[in-house]
C-alpha positions in Angstrom: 55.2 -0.4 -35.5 53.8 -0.9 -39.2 52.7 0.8 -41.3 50.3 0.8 -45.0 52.2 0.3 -48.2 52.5 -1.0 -51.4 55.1 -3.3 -51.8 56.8 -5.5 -55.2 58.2 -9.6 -54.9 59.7 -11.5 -57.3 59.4 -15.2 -57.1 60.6 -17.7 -59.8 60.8 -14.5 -62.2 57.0 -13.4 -61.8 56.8 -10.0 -60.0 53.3 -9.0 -58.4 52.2 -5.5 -56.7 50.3 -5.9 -53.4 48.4 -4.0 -50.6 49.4 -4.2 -47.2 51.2 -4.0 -44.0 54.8 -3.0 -43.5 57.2 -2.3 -40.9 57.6 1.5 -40.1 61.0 2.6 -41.2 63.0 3.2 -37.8 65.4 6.9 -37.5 69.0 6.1 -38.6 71.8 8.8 -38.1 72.0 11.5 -40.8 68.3 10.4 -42.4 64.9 11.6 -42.1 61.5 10.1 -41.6 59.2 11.5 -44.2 55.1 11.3 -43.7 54.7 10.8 -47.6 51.3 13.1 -48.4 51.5 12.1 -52.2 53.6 10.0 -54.6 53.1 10.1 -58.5 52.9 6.5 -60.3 55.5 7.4 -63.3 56.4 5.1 -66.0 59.4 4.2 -64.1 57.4 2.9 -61.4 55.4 0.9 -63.1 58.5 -1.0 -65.1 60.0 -1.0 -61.6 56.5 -2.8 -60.4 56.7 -5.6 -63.7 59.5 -6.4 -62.7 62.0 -5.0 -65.7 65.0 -3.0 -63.5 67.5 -6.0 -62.8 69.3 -4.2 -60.2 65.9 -4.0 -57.7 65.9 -5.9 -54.7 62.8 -7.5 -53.4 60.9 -7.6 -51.7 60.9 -3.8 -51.9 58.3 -0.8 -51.5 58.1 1.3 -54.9 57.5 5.3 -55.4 59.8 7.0 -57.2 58.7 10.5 -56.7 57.6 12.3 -53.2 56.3 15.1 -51.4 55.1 15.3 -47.4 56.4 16.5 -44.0 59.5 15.8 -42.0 58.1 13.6 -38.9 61.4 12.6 -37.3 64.9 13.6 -37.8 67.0 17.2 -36.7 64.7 19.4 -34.4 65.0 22.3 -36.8 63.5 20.2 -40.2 61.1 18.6 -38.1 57.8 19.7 -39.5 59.3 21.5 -43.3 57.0 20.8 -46.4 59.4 19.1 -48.8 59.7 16.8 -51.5 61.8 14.6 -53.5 63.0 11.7 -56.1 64.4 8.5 -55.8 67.9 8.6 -57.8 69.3 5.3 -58.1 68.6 3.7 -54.4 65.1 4.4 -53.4 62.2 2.3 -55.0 65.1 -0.1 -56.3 67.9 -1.0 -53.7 66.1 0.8 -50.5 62.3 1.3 -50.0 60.0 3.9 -52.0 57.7 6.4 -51.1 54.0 4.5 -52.0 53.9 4.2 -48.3 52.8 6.5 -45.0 56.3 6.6 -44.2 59.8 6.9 -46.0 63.0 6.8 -44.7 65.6 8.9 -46.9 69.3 10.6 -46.4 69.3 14.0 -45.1 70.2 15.4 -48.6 67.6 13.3 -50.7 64.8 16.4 -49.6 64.4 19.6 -50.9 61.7 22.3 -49.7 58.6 21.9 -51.3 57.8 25.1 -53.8 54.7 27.2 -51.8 52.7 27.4 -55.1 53.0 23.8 -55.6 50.1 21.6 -53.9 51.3 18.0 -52.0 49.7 16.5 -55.1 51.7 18.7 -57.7 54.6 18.9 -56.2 54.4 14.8 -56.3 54.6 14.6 -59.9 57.8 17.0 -60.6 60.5 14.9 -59.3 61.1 12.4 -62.3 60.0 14.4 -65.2 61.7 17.8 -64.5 65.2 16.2 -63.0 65.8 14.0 -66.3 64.8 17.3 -68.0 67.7 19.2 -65.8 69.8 16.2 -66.7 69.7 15.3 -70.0 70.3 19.5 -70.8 73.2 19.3 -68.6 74.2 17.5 -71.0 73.5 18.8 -74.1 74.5 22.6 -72.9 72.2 24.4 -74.4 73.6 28.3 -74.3 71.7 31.5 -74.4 70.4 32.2 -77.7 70.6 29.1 -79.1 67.8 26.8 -81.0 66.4 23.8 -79.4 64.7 20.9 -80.9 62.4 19.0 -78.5 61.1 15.8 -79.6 58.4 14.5 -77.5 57.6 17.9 -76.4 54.0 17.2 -75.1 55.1 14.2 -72.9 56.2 15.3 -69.3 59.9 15.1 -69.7 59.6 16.9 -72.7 56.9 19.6 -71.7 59.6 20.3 -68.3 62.6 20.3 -71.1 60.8 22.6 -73.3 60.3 25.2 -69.6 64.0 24.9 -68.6 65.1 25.3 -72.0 63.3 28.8 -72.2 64.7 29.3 -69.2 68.0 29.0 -70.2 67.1 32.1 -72.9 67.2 29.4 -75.8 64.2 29.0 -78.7 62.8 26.1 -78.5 60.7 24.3 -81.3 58.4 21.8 -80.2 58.3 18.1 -82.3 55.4 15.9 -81.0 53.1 14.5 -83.4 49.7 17.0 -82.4 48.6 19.4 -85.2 50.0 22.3 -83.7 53.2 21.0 -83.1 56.5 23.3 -84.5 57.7 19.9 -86.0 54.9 17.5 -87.0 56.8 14.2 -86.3 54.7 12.3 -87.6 53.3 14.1 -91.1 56.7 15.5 -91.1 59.4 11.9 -90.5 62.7 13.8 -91.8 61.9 17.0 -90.1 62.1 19.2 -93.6 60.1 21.5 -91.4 63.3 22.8 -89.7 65.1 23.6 -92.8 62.4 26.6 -93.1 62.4 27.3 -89.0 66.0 27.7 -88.9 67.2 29.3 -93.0 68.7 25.8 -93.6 71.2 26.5 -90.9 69.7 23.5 -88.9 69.4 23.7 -84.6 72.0 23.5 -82.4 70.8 21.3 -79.8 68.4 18.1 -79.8 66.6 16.9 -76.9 65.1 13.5 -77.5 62.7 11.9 -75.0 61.0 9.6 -77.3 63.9 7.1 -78.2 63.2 5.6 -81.8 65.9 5.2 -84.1 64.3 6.3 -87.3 63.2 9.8 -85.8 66.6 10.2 -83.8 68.7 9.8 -87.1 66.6 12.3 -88.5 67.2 14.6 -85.7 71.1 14.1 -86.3 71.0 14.9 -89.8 69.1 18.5 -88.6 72.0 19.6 -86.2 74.2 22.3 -87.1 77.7 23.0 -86.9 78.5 21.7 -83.3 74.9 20.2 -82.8 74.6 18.5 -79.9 71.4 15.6 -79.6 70.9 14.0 -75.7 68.7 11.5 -75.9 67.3 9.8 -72.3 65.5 6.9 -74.1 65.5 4.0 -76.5 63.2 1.4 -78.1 61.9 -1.2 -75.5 61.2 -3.8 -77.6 63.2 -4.9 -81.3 66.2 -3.3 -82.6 68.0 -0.7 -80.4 70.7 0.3 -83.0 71.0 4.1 -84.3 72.6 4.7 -87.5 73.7 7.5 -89.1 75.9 9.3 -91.4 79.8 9.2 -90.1 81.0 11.2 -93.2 78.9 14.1 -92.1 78.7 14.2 -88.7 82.4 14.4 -88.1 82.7 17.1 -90.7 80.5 19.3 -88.2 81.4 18.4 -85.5 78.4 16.6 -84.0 77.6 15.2 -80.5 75.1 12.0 -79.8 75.1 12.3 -76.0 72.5 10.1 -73.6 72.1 10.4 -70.3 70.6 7.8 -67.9 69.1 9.3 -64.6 69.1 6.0 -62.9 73.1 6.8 -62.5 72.6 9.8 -59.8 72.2 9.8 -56.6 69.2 10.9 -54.3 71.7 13.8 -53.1 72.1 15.4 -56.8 68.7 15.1 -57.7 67.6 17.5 -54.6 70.3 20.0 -55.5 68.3 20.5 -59.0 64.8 20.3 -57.3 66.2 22.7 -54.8 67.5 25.4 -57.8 63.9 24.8 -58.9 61.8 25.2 -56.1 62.0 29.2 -56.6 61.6 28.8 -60.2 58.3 27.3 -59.4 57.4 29.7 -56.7 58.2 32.4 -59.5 56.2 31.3 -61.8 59.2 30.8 -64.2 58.2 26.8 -64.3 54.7 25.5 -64.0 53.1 21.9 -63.4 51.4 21.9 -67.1 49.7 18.8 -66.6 47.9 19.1 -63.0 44.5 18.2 -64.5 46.2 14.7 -66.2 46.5 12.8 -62.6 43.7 11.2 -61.1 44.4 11.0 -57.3 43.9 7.7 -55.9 44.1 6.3 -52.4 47.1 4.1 -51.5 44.4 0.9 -51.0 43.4 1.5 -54.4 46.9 2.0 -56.2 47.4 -2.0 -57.1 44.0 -1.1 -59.3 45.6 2.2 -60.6 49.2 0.1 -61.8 47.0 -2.2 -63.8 45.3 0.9 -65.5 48.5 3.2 -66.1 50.4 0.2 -67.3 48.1 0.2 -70.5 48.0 2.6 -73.2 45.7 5.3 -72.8 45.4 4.3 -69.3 45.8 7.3 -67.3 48.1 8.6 -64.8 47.6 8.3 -61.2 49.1 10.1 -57.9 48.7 8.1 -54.6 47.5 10.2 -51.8 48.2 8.9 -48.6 45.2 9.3 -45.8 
C-alpha cells in the first residue's frame, strides 16, 4: 500500500524536496503505526530538507515534530491521541512524520496534552525538549536568576516557561523594546549589573549562538554561573573567547548541549512530564497564531517560504 508524503534525495550533492507517493510503513514488533494529523516545519527541518545534516540518509521522509492517533500497534494504544519528536533517528536515519503515516518505537510517543489542539501540540516537540535539555544542563535551582538570550524565539519563549517553572527569575534578552536585556541597544548587557546589585545571574541560557553576545553573557555570571548554550554561528568564525583569569576564579561553567544526541525514547519521557504541565495551564503554546497550516501537497511551497527570512512558519496538516 502507499501512501502521500514528502520526501528529501541527494544526488551528486544537490538535495531537492518533493511531493509524492510512498510506501506505507508496515507494523514491526515493539513499534507503532502513527496516522500523523499535523507536523510542524522547524528550522531543523528545513536544514535537514537543504541538505546540511551529514549523518541523513536518503532518500528519506522529513518531519521532525508530530502529533496524530495510534492506527496499528498493542490493542490497548490503538486509537490514544499522542505526539512526539524525532531525536536523533527519525527524519535523519529512519523516515519522518510529513507523511499520513509514521512508523516509530513504542517509547518515541507520549499522550497528547487535552488542551493542546493536533495543530499545537505539533509544534511543541522541538522547541520545548531542547528547552528541557539545555536546562538540564545548566541546573537551574529554585530561587535562582536566569538570563535568557533569545527569549522571544521558540526555544527561548519554552526556556523562559520551564524556567519559571522551576521557581527561578528569569530575565528576558531579545532585542524587542520591552525586552529585560536589550541585546541589541544594550551589547555588554550593563543592564544586568542594575537587575541583579552587580552580583551578576547565575545561570545563562543561550539559544541564539553568536560569539560576541555569548562572551558577554560569560562575563555577567556569578560566582558558580553556569551558561548552556544549544547553538553557534552557521556561517564565519565559530570560536568563543573569553576571559580565563576570571572565569576560573569563580568558578564558571560554558556547557552546550546538542539535542540531536538523544534518542526518540528520552525525548517522550520530557514530553510526557509535560503533558500535565500543559493540561495545567503551567506551560502554554505562546505562539499558536505564528503557524500558518498548510496542506501536505502544498508543503514543498511552504519550505521555500520558511527557509527565507521573514518567511513564516508553517504546520503541515495531513487530510
Amino acid at each position: 500500500m502507499s501512501m502521500k508524503a514528502l520526501k528529501i534525495t541527494k544526488i551528486d550533492g544537490e538535495s531537492s524536496l518533493t511531493f509524492g507517493d510512498a510506501p506505507k510503513p508496515t507494523l514491526k514488533p515493539n513499534h507503532l503505526i502513527i496516522k500523523v494529523y499535523a507536523s510542524a516545519i522547524q528550522p531543523s527541518d528545513i536544514m535537514n530538507a537543504q541538505g546540511k545534516f551529514p549523518y541523513t540518509t536518503f532518500p528519506r521522509i522529513p518531519g521532525r515534530d508530530f502529533s496524530g492517533i495510534v492506527a496499528d500497534g498493542p490493542d490497548h494504544l490503538i486509537g490514544q491521541e499522542v505526539y512526539g519528536t524525532s531525536g536523533n533517528t527519525l527524519a535523519f536515519t529512519e523516515d519522518g512524520a510529513q507523511a499520513e503515516y509514521i512508523l516509530v518505537p513504542e517509547e518515541a510517543v507520549a499522550p497528547k496534552p487535552k488542551k493542546l489542539s493536533f495543530v499545537e501540540a505539533a509544534t511543541v516537540g522541538v522547541p520545548f525538549t531542547t528547552a528541557q535539555m539545555v536546562l538540564k544542563k545548566a541546573a537551574p535551582k529554585n530561587g535562582e536568576t536566569v538570563l535568557v538570550l533569545g527569549a522571544n524565539g521558540a526555544v527561548g519563549s519554552a526556556v523562559v516557561q520551564l524556567a519559571k517553572g522551576l521557581g527561578c527569575r528569569v530575565l528576558e534578552g531579545s532585542r524587542q523594546e520591552n525586552a529585560d536585556v536589550n541585546t541589541s541597544k544594550d551589547p555588554e548587557f550593563n543592564t544586568v549589573d542594575a537587575l541583579t546589585n552587580g552580583k551578576g545571574v547565575d545561570v545563562v541560557i543561550d539559544t541564539v549562538g553568536q560569539p560576541a553576545m555569548t562572551r558577554a553573557a560569560v562575563e555577567k555570571l556569578a560566582r558558580g554561573g553556569r551558561l548552556g548554550f544549544i547553538a553557534a554561528p552557521k556561517s564565519g568564525s565559530t570560536e568563543l573567547t573569553f576571559d580565563m583569569l576570571g572565569f576560573y576564579r569563580k568558578e564558571k561553567v560554558l556547557v552546550g548541549c546538542n539535542t540531536l544526541l538523544y534518542t526518540v525514547g528520552e525525548f517522550a519521557a520530557e514530553l510526557k512530564t509535560m503533558s500535565d504541565e500543559f493540561d495545567k495551564g503551567v506551560l502554554r503554546v505562546t505562539d499558536s497564531a505564528k503557524w500558518t497550516q498548510v496542506k501536505l501537497a502544498d508543503a514543498v511551497e511552504a519550505y521555500s517560504k520558511a527557509g527565507q527570512r521573514g518567511g513564516g512558519k508553517f504546520v503541515v496538516v495531513m487530510e
